[in-house]
N, CA, C and O atoms as a GROMACS GRO file, in nm:
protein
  556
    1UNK      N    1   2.106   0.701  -1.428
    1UNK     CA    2   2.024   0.663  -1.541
    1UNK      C    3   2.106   0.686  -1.668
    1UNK      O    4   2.177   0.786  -1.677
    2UNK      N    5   2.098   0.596  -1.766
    2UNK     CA    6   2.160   0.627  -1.895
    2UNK      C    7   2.109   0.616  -2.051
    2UNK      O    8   2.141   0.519  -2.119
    3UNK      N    9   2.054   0.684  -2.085
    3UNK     CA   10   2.025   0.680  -2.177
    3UNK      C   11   2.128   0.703  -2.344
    3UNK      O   12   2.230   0.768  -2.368
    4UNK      N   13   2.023   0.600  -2.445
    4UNK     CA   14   2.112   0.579  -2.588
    4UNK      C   15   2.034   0.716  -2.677
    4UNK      O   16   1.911   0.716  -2.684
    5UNK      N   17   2.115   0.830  -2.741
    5UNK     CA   18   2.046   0.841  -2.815
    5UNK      C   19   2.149   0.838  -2.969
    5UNK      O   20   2.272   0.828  -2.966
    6UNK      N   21   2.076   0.846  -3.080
    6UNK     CA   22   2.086   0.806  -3.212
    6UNK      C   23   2.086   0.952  -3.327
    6UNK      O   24   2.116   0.952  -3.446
    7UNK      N   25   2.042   1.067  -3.239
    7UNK     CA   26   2.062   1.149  -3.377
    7UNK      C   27   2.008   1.315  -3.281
    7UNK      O   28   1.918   1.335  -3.200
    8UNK      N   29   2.100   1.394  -3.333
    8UNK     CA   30   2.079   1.536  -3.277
    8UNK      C   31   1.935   1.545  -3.200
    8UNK      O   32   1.928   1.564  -3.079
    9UNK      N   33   1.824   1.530  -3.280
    9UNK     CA   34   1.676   1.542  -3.265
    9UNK      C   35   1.657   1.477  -3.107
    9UNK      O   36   1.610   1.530  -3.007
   10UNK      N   37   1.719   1.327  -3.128
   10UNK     CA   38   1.697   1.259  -2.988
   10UNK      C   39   1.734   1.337  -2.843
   10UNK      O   40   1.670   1.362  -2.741
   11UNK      N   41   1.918   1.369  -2.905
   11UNK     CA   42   1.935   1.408  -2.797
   11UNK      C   43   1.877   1.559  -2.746
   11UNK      O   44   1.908   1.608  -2.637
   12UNK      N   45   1.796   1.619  -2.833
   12UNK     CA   46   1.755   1.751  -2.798
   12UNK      C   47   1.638   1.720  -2.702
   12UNK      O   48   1.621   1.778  -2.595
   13UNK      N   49   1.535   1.594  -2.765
   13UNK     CA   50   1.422   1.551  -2.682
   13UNK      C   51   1.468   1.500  -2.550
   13UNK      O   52   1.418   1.535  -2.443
   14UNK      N   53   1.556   1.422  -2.563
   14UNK     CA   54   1.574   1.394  -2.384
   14UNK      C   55   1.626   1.552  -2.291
   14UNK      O   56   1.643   1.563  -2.170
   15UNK      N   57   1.637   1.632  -2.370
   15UNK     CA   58   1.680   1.734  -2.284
   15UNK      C   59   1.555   1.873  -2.268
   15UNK      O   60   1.555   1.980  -2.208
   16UNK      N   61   1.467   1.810  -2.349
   16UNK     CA   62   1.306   1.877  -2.332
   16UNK      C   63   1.229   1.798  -2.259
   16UNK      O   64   1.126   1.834  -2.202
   17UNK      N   65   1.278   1.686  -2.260
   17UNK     CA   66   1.229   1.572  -2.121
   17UNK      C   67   1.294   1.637  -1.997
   17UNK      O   68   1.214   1.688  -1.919
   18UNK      N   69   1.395   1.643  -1.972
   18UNK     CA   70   1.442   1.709  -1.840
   18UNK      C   71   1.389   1.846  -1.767
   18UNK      O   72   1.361   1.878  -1.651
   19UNK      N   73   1.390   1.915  -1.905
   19UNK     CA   74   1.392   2.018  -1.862
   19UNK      C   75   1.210   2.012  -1.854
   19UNK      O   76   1.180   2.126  -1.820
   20UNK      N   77   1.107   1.947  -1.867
   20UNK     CA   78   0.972   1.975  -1.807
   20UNK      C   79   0.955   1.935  -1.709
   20UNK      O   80   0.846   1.943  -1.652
   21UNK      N   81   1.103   1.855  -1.636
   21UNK     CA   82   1.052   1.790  -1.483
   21UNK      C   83   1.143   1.888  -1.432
   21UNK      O   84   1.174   1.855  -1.318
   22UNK      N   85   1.182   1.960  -1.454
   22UNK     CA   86   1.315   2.061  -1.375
   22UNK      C   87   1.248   2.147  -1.263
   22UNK      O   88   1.131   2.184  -1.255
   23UNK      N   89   1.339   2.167  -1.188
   23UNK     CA   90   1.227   2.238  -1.039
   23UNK      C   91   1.319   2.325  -0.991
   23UNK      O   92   1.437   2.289  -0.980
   24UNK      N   93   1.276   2.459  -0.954
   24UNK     CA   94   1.370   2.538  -0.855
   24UNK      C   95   1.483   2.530  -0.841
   24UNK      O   96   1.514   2.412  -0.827
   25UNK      N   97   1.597   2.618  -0.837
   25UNK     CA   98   1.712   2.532  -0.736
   25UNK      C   99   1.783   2.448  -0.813
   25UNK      O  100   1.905   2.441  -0.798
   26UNK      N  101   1.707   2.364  -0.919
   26UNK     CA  102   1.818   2.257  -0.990
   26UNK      C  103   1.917   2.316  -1.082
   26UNK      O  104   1.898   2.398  -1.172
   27UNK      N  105   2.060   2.242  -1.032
   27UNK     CA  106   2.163   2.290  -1.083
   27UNK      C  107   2.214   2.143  -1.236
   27UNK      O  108   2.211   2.022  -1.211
   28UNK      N  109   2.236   2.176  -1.317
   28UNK     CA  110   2.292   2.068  -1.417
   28UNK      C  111   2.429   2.091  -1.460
   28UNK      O  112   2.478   2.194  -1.505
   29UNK      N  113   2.492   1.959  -1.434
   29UNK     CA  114   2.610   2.008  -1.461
   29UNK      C  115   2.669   1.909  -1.601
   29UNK      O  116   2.681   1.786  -1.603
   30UNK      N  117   2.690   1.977  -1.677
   30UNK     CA  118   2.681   1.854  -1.841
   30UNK      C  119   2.828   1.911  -1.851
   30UNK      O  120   2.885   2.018  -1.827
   31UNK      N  121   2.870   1.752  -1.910
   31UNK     CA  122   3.058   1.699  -1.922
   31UNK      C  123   3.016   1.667  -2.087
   31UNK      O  124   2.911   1.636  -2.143
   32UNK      N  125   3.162   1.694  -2.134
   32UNK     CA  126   3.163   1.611  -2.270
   32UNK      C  127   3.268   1.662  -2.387
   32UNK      O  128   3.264   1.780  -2.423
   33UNK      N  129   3.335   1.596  -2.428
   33UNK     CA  130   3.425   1.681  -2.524
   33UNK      C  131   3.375   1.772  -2.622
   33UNK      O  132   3.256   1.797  -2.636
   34UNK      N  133   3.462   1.817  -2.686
   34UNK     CA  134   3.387   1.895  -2.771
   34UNK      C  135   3.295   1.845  -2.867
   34UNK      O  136   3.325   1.727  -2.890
   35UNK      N  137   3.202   1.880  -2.928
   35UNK     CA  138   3.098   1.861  -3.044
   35UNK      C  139   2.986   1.700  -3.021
   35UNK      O  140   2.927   1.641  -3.112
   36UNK      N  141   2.985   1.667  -2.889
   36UNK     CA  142   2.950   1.589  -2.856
   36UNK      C  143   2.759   1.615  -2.835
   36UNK      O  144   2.683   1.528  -2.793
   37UNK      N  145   2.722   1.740  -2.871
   37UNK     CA  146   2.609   1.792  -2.840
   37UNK      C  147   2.556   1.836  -2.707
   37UNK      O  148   2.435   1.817  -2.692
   38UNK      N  149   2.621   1.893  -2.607
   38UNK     CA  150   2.587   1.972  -2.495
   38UNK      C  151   2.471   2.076  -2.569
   38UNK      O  152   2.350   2.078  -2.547
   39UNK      N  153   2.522   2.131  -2.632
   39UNK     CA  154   2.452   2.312  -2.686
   39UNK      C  155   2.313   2.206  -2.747
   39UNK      O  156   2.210   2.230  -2.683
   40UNK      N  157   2.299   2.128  -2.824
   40UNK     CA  158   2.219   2.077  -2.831
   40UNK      C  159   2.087   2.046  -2.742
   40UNK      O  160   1.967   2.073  -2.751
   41UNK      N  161   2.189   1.963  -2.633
   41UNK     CA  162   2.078   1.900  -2.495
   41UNK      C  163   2.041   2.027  -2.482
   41UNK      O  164   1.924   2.061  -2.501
   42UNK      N  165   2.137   2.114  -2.447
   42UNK     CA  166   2.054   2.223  -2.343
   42UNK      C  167   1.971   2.363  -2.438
   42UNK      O  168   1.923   2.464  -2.388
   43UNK      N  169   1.975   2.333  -2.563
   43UNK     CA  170   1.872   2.415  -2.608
   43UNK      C  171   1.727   2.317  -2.599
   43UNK      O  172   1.620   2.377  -2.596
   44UNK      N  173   1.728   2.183  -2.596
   44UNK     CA  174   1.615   2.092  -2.560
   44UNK      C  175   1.531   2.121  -2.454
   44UNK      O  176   1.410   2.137  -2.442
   45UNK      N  177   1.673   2.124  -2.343
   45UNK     CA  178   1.605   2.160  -2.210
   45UNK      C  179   1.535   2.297  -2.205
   45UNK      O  180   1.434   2.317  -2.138
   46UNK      N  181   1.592   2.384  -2.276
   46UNK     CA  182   1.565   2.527  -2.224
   46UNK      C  183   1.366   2.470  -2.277
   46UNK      O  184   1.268   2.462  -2.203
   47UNK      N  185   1.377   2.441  -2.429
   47UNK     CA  186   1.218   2.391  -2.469
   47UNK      C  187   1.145   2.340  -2.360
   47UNK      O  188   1.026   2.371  -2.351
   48UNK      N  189   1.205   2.253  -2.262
   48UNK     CA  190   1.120   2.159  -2.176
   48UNK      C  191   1.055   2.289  -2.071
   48UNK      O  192   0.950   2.278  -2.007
   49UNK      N  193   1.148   2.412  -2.073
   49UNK     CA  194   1.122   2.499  -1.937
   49UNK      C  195   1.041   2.581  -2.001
   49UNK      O  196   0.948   2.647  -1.953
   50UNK      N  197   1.088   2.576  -2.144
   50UNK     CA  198   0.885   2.685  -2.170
   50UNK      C  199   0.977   2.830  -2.257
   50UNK      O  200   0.917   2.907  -2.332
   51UNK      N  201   1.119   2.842  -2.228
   51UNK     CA  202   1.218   2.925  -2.302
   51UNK      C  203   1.178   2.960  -2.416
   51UNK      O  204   1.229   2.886  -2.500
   52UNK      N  205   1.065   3.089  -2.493
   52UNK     CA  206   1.048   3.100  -2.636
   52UNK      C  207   1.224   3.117  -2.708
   52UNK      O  208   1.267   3.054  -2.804
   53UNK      N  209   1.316   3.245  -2.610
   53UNK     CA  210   1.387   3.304  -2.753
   53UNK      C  211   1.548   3.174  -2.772
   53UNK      O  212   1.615   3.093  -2.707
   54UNK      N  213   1.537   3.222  -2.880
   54UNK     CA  214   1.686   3.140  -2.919
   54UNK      C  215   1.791   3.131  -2.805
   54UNK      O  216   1.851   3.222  -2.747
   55UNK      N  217   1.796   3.001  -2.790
   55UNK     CA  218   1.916   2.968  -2.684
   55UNK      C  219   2.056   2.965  -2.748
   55UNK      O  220   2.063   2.887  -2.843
   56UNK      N  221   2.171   3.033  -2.718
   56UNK     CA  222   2.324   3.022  -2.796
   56UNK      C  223   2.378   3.020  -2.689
   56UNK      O  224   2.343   3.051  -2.575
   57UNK      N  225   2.478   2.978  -2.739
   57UNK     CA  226   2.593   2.948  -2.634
   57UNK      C  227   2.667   3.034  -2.579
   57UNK      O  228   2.703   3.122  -2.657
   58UNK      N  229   2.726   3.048  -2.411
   58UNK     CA  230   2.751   3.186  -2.374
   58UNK      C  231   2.947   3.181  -2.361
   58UNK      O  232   3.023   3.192  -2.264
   59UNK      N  233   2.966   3.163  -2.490
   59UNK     CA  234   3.091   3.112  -2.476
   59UNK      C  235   3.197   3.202  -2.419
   59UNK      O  236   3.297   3.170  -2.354
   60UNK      N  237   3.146   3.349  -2.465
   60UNK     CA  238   3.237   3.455  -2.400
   60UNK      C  239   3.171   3.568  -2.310
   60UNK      O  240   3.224   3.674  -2.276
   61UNK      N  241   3.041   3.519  -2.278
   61UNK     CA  242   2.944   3.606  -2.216
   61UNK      C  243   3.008   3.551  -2.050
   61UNK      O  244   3.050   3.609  -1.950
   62UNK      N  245   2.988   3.414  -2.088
   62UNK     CA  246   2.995   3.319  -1.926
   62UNK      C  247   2.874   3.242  -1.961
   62UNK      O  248   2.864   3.134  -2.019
   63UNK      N  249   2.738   3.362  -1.886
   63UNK     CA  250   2.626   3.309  -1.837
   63UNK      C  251   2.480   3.402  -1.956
   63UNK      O  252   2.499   3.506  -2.019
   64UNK      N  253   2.380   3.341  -1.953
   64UNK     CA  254   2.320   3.361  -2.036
   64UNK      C  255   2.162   3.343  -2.011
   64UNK      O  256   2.111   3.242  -2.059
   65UNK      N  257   2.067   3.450  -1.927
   65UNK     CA  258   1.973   3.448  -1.871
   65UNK      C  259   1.885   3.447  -1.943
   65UNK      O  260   1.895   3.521  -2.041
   66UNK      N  261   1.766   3.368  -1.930
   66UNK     CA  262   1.643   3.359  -1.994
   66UNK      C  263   1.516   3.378  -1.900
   66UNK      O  264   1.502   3.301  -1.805
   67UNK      N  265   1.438   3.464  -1.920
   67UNK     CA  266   1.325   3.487  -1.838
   67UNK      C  267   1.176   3.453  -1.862
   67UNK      O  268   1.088   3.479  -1.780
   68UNK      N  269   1.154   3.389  -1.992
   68UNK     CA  270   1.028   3.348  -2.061
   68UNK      C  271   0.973   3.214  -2.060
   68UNK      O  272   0.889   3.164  -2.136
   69UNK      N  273   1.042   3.157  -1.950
   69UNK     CA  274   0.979   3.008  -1.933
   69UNK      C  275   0.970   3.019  -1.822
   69UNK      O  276   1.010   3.103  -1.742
   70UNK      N  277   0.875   2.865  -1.809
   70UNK     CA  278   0.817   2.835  -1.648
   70UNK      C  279   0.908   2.912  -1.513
   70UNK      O  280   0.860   2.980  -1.422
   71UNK      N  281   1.009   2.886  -1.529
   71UNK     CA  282   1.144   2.940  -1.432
   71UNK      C  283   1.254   3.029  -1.499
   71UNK      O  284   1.277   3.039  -1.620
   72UNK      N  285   1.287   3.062  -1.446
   72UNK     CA  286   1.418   3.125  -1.509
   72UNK      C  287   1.525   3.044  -1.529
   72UNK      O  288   1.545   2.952  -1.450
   73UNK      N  289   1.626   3.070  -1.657
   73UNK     CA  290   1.729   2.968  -1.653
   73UNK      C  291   1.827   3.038  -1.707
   73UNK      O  292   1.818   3.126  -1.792
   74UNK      N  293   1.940   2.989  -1.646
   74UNK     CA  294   2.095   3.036  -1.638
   74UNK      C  295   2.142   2.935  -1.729
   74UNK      O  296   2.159   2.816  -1.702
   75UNK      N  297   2.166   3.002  -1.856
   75UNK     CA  298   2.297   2.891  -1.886
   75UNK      C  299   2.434   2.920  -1.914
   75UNK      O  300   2.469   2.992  -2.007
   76UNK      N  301   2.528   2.852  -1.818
   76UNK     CA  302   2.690   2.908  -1.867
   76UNK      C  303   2.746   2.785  -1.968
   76UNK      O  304   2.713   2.673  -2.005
   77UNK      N  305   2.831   2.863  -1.982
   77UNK     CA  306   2.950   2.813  -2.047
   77UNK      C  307   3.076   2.844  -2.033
   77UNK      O  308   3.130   2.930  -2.103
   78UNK      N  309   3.152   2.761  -1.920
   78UNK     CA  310   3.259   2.809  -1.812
   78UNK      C  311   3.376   2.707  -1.915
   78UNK      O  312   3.438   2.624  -1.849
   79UNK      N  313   3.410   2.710  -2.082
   79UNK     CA  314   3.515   2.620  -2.096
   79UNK      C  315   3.618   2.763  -2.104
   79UNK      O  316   3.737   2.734  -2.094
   80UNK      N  317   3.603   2.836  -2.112
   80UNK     CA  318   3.663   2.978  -2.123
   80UNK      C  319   3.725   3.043  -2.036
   80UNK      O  320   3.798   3.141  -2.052
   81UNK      N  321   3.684   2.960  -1.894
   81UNK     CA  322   3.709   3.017  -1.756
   81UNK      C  323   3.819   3.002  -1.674
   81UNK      O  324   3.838   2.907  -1.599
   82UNK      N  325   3.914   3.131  -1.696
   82UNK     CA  326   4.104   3.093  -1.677
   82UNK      C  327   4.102   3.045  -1.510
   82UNK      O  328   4.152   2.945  -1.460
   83UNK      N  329   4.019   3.168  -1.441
   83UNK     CA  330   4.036   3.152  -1.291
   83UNK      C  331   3.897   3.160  -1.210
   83UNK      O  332   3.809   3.245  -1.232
   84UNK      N  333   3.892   3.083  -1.137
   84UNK     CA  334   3.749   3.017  -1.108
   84UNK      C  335   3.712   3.151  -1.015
   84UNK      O  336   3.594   3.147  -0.981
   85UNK      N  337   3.778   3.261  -0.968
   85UNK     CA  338   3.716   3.386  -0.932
   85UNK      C  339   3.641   3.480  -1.035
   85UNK      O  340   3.558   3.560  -0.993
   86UNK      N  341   3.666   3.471  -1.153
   86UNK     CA  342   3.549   3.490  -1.243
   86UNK      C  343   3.412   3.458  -1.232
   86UNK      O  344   3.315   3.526  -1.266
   87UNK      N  345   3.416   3.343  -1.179
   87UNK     CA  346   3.235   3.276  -1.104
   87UNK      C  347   3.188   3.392  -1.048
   87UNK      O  348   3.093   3.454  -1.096
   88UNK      N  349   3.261   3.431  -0.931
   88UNK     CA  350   3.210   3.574  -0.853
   88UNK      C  351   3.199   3.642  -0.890
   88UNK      O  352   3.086   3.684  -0.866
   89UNK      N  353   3.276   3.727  -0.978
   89UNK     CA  354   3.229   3.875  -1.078
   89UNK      C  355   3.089   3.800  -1.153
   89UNK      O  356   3.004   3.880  -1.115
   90UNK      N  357   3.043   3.737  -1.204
   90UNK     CA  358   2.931   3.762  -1.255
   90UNK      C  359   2.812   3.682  -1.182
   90UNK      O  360   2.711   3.639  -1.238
   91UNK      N  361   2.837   3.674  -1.075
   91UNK     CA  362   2.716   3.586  -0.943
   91UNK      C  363   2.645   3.474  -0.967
   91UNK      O  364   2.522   3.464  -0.972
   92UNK      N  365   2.722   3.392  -0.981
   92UNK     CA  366   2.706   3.305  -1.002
   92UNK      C  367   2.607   3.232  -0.868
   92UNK      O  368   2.522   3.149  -0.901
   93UNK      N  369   2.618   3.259  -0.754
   93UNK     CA  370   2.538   3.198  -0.652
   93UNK      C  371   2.420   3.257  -0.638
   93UNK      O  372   2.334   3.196  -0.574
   94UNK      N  373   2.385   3.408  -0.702
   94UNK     CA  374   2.224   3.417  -0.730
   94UNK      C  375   2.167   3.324  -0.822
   94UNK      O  376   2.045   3.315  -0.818
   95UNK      N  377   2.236   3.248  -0.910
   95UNK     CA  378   2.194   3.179  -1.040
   95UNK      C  379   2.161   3.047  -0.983
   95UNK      O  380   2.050   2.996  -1.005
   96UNK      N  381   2.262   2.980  -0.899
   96UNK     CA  382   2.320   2.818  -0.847
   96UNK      C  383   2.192   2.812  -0.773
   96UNK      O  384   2.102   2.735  -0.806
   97UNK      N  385   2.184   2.916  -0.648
   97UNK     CA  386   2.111   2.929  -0.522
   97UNK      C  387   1.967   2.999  -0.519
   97UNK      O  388   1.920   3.047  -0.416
   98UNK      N  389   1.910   3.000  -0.628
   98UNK     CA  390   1.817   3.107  -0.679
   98UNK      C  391   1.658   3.002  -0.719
   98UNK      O  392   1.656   2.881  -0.695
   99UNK      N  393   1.570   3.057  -0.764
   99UNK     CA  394   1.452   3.014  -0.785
   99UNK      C  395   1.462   2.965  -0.940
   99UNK      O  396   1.360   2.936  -1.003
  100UNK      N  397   1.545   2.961  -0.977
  100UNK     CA  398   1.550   2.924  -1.151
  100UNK      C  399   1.650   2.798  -1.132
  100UNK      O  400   1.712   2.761  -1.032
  101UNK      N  401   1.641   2.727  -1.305
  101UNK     CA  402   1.743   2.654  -1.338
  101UNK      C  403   1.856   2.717  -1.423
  101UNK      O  404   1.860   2.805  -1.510
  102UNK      N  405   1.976   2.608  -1.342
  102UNK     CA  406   2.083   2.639  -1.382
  102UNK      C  407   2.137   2.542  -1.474
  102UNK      O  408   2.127   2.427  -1.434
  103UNK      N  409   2.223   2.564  -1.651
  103UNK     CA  410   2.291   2.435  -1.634
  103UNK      C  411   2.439   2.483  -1.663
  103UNK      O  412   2.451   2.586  -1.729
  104UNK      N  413   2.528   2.432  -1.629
  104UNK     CA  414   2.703   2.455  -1.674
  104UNK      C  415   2.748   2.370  -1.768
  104UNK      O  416   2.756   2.255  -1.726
  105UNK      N  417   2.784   2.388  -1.891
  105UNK     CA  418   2.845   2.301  -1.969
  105UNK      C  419   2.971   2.339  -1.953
  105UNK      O  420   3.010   2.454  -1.929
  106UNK      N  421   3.056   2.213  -1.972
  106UNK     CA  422   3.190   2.199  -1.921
  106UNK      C  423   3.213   2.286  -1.753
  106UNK      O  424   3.255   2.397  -1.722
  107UNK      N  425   3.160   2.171  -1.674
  107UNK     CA  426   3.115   2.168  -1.545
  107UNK      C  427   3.238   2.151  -1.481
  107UNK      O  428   3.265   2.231  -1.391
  108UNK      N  429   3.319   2.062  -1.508
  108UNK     CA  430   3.420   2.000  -1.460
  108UNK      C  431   3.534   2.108  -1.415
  108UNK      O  432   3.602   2.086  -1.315
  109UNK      N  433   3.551   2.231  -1.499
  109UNK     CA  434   3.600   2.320  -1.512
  109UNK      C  435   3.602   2.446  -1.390
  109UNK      O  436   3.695   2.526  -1.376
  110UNK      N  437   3.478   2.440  -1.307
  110UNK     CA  438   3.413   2.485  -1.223
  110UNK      C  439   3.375   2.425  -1.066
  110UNK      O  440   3.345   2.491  -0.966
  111UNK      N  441   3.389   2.256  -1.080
  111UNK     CA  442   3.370   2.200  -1.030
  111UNK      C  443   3.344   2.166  -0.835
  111UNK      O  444   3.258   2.103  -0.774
  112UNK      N  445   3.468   2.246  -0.791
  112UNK     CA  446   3.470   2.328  -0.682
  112UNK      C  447   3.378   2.407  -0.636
  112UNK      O  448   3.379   2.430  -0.515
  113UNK      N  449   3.278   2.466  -0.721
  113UNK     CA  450   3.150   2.557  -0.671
  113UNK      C  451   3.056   2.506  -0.702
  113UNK      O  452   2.969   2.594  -0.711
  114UNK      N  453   2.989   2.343  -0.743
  114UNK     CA  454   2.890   2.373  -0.819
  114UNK      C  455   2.816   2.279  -0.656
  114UNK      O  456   2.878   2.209  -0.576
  115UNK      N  457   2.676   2.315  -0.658
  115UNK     CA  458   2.589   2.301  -0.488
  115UNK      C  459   2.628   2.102  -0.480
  115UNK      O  460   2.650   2.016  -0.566
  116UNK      N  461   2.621   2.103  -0.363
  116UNK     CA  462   2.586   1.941  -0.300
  116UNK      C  463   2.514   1.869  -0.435
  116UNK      O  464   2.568   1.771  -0.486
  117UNK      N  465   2.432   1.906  -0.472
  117UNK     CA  466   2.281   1.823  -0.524
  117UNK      C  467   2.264   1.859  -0.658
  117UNK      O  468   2.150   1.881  -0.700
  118UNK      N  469   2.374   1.870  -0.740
  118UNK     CA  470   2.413   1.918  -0.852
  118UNK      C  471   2.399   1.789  -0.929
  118UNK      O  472   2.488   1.704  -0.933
  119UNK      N  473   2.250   1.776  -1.006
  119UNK     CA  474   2.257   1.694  -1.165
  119UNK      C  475   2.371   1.666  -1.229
  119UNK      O  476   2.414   1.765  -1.288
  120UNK      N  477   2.444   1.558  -1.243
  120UNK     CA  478   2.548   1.537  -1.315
  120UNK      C  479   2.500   1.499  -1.496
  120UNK      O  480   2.458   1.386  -1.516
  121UNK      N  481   2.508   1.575  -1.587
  121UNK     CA  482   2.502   1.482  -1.684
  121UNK      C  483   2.643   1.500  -1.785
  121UNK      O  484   2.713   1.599  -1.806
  122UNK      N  485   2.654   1.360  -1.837
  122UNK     CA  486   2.800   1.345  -1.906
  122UNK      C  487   2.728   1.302  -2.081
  122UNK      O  488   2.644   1.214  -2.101
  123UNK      N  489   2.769   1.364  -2.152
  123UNK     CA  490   2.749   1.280  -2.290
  123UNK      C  491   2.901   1.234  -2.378
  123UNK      O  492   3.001   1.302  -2.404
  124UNK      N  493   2.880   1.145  -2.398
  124UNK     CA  494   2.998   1.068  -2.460
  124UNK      C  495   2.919   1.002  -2.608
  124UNK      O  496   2.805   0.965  -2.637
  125UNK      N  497   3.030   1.010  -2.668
  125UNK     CA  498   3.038   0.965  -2.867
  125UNK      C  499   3.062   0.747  -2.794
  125UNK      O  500   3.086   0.685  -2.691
  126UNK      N  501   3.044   0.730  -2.898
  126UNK     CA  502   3.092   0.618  -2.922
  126UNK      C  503   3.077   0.541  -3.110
  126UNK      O  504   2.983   0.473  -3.151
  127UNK      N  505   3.176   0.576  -3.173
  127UNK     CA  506   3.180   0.600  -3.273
  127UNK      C  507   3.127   0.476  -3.320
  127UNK      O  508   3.034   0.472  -3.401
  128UNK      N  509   3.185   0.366  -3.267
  128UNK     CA  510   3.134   0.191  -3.333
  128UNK      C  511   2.975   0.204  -3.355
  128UNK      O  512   2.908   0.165  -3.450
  129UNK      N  513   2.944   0.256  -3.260
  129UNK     CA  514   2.775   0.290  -3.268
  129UNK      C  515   2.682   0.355  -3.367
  129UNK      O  516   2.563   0.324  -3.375
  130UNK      N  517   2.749   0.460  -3.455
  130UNK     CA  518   2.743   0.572  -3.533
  130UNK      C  519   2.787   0.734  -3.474
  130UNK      O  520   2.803   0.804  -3.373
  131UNK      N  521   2.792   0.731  -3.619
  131UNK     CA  522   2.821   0.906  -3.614
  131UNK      C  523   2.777   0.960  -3.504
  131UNK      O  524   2.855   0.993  -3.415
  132UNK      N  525   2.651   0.974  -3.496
  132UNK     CA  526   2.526   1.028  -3.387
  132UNK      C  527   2.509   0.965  -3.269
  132UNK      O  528   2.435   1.020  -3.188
  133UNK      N  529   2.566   0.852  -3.236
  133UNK     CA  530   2.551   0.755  -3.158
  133UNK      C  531   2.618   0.876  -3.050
  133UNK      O  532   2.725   0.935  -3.063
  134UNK      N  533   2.477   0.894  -2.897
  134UNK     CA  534   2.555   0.926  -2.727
  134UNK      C  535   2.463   0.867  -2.668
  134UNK      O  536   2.344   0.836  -2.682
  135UNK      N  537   2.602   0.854  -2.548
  135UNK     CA  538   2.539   0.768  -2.448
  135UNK      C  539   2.553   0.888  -2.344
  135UNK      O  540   2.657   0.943  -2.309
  136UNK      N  541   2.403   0.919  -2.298
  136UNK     CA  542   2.400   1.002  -2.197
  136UNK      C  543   2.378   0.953  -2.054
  136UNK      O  544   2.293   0.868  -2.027
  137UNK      N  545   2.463   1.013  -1.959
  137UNK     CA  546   2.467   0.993  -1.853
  137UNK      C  547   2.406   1.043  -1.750
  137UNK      O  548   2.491   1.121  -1.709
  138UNK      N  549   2.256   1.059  -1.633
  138UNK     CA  550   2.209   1.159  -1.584
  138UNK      C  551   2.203   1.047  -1.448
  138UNK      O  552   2.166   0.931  -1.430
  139UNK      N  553   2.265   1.162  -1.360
  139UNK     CA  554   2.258   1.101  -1.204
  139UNK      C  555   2.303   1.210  -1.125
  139UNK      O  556   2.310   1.199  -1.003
   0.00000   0.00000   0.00000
């Protein structure tokens, strides 16, 4: 599925759209260069799961647990991540394999561990379009 969106706001709503159909178990794995709005989508999503406190980015944490919505949700941020045995020091397969959602920004990075049935989403710029102009990718 691919969706156009046009301005921060949008892309936060399609990711409060996701995240109210999100179920158990689901892993997301979001691609995208830098400043392309990942931290964006996925503070959307965390909204869709019911998440009251401020979502930030876990740039040097890793992973970044939230317990106040519908499910629990893991969010990493693996662009930081020299050697993919780092996943293991902070358990990452209670998070992947667990009753909550997961999402990984800069997925690609990790890629090797993330489950079979792992949400792909990619956001890409396309400047001819505008500033704000992404084309999001979810499959």
């Amino acid at each position: 599925m691919v969706y156009e969106t046009f301005s921060p706001e949008e892309t936060y709503a399609l990711g409060c759209e996701i995240g109210r159909t999100a179920a158990p178990g689901d892993v997301y794995a979001l691609t995208g260069d830098l400043g392309v709005g990942k931290t964006v989508f996925t503070k959307g999503l965390a909204e869709g799961l019911g998440v009251a406190e401020p979502v930030t980015s876990p740039t040097f944490t890793i992973v970044q647990s939230y317990d106040s919505g519908r499910l629990p949700f893991h969010h990493f941020d693996v662009y930081r991540i020299e050697d993919i045995d780092e996943m293991e020091e902070i358990g990452y397969e209670d998070c992947f394999y667990g009753d909550g959602v997961s999402l990984v920004e800069w997925a690609e990075v990790i890629a090797d561990l993330l489950p079979e049935n792992t949400i792909r989403i990619t956001i890409e710029k396309a400047p001819e379009k505008g500033f704000d102009y992404r084309r999001i990718t979810v499959g």
